[in-house]
VOBA-1610 file (N, C-alpha, C; in pm, whole numbers, padded with zeros to 5 digits, always signed):
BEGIN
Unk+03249-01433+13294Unk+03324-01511+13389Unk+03449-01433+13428Unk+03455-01396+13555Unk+03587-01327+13562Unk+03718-01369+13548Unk+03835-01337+13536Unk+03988-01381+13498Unk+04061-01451+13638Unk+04102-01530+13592Unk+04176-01626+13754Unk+04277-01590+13707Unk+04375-01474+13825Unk+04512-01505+13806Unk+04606-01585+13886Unk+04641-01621+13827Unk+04788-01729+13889Unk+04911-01695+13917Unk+04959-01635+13985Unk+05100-01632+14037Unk+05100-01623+14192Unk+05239-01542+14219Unk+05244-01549+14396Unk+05167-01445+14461Unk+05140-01462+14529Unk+05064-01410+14626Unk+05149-01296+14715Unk+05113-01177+14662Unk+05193-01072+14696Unk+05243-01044+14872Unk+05167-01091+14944Unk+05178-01038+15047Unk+05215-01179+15123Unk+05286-01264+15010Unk+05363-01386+15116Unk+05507-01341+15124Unk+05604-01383+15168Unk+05737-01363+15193Unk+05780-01399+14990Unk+05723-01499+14935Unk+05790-01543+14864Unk+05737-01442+14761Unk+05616-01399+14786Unk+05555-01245+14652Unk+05622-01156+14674Unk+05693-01130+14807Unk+05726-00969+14838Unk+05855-00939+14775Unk+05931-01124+14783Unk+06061-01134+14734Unk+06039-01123+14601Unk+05955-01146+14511Unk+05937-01180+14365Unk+05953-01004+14301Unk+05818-00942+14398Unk+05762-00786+14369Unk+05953-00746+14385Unk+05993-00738+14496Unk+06148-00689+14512Unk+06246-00696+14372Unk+06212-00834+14323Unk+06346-00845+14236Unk+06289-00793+14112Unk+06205-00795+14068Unk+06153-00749+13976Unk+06145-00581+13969Unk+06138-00499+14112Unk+06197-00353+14096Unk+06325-00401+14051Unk+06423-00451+14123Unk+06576-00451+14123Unk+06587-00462+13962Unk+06527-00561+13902Unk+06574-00568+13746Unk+06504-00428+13709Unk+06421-00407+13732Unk+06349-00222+13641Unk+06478-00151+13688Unk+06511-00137+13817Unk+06618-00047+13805Unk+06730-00086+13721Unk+06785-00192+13706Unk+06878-00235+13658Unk+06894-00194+13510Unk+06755-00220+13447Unk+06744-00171+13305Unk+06781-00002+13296Unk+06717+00094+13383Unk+06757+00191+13405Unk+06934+00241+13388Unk+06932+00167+13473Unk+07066+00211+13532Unk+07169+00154+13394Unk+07139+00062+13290Unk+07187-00007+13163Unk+07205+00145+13111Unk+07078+00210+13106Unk+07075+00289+12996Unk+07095+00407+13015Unk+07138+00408+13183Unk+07247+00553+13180Unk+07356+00503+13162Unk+07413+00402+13201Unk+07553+00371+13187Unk+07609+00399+12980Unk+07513+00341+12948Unk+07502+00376+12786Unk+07536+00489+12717Unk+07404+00591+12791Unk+07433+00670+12730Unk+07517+00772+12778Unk+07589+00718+12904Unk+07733+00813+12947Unk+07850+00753+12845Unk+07811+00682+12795Unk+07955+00583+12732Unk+07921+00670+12620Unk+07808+00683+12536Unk+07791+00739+12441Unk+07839+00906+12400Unk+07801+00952+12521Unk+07825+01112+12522Unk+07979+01116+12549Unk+08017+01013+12664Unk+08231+01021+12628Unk+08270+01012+12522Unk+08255+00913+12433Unk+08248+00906+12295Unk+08229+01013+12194Unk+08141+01054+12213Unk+08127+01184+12113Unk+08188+01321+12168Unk+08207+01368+12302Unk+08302+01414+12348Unk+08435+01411+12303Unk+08485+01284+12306Unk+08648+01227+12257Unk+08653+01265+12129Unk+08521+01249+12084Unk+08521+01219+11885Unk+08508+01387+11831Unk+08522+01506+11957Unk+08515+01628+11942Unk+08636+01698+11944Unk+08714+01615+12056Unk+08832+01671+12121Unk+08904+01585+12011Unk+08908+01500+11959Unk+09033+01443+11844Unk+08985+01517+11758Unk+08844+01629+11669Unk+08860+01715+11579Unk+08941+01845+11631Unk+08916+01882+11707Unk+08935+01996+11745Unk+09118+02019+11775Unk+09146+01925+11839Unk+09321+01904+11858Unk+09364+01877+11686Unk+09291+01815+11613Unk+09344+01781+11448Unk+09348+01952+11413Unk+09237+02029+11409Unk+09211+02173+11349Unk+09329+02202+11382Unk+09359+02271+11598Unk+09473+02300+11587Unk+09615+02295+11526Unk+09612+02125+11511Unk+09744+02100+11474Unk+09772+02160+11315Unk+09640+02139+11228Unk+09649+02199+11127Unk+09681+02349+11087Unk+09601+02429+11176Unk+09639+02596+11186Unk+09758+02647+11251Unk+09812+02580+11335Unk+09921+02577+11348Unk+10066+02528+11266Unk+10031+02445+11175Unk+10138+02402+11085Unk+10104+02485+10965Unk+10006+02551+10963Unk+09955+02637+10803Unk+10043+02792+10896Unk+10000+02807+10984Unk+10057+02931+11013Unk+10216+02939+11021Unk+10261+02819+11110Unk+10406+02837+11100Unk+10459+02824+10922Unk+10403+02771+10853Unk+10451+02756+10706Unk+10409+02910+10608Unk+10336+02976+10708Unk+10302+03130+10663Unk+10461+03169+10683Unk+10434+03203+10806Unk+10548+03271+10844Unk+10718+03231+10824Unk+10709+03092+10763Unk+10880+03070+10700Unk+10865+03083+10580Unk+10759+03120+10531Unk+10768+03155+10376Unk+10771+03329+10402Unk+10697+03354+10446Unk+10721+03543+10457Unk+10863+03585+10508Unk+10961+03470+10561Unk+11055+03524+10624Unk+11141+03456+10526Unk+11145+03327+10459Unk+11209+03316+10351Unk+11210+03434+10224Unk+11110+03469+10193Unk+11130+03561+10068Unk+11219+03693+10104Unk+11148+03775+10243Unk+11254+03836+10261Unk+11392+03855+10250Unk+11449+03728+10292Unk+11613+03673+10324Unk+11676+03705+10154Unk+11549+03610+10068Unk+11582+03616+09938Unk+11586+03729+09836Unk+11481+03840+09925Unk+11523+03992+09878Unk+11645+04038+09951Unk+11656+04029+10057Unk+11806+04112+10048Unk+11940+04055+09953Unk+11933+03910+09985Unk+12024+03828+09911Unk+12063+03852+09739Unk+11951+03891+09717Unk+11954+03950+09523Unk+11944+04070+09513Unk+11947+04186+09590Unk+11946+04276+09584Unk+12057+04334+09437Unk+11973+04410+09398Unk+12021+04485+09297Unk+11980+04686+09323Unk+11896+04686+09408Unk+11878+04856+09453Unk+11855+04813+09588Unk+11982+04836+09655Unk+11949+04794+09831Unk+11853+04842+09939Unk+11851+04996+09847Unk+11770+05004+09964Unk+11602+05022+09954Unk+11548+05026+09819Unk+11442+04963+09781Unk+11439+04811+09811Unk+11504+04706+09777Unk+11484+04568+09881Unk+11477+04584+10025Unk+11598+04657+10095Unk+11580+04629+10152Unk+11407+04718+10294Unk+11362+04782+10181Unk+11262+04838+10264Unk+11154+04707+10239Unk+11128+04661+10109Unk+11041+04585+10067Unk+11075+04441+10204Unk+11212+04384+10222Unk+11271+04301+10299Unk+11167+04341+10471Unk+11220+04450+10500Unk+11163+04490+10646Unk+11031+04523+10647Unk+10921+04540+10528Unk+10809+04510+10539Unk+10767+04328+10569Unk+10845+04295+10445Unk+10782+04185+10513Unk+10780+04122+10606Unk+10899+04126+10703Unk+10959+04091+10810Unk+10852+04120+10945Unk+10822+04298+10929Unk+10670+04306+11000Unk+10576+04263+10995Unk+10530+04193+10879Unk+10425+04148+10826Unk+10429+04003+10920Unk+10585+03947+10886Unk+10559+03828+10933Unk+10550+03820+11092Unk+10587+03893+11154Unk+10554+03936+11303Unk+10427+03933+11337Unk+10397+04076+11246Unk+10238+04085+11285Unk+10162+03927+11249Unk+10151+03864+11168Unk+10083+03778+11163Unk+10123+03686+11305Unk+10274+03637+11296Unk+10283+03525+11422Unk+10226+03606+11553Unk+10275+03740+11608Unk+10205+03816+11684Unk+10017+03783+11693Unk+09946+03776+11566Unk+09799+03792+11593Unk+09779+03637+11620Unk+09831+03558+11558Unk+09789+03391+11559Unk+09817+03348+11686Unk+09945+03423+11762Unk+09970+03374+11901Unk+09836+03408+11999Unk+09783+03530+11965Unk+09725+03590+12030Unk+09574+03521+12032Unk+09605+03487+11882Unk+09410+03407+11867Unk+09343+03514+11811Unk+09386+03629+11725Unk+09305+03751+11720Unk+09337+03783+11558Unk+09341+03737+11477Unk+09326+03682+11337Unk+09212+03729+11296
//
């Protein structure tokens, strides 16, 4: 016995309107699940850029705390000096040292 189907009749005004809204919702679902997954990828984007700005801020506060400790000890070799000018060569090494380092970290070349 073959299958009787029951609904509208596609090719009346009121099927064509039915067939219509029923694309409109398929697109709609579509269009849900780009909106989604753009929200999603901003998100993990953001959730990249708040690691990445944290790293900086971190290598940047480790480096500047390099370099006031390399420039503190210095200060503190000339300051105790007992053979001046053995400190103070040991003093102006480190002083380069601490250059060269802020010099390479500025640079990014570490």
């Amino acid at each position: 016995m073959p299958s009787i189907k029951i609904g509208p009749n596609p090719h009346s005004e009121l099927g064509v309107l039915q067939l219509i809204l029923k694309e409109l919702h398929s697109i709609k679902k579509v269009l849900e699940v780009q909106t989604l997954s753009q929200q999603l990828g901003d998100i993990a984007i953001m959730a990249d850029l708040s690691a990445l700005t944290a790293a900086v801020e971190r290598e940047t506060t480790v480096t500047a705390s390099a370099v006031a400790l390399i420039q503190q000890i210095a200060e503190e070799l000339r300051a105790a000096a007992t053979d001046p000018a053995a400190v103070q060569a040991l003093a102006d090494q480190l002083t380069s040292s601490s250059d060269a380092l802020a010099a390479a970290v500025e640079a990014n070349t570490l």
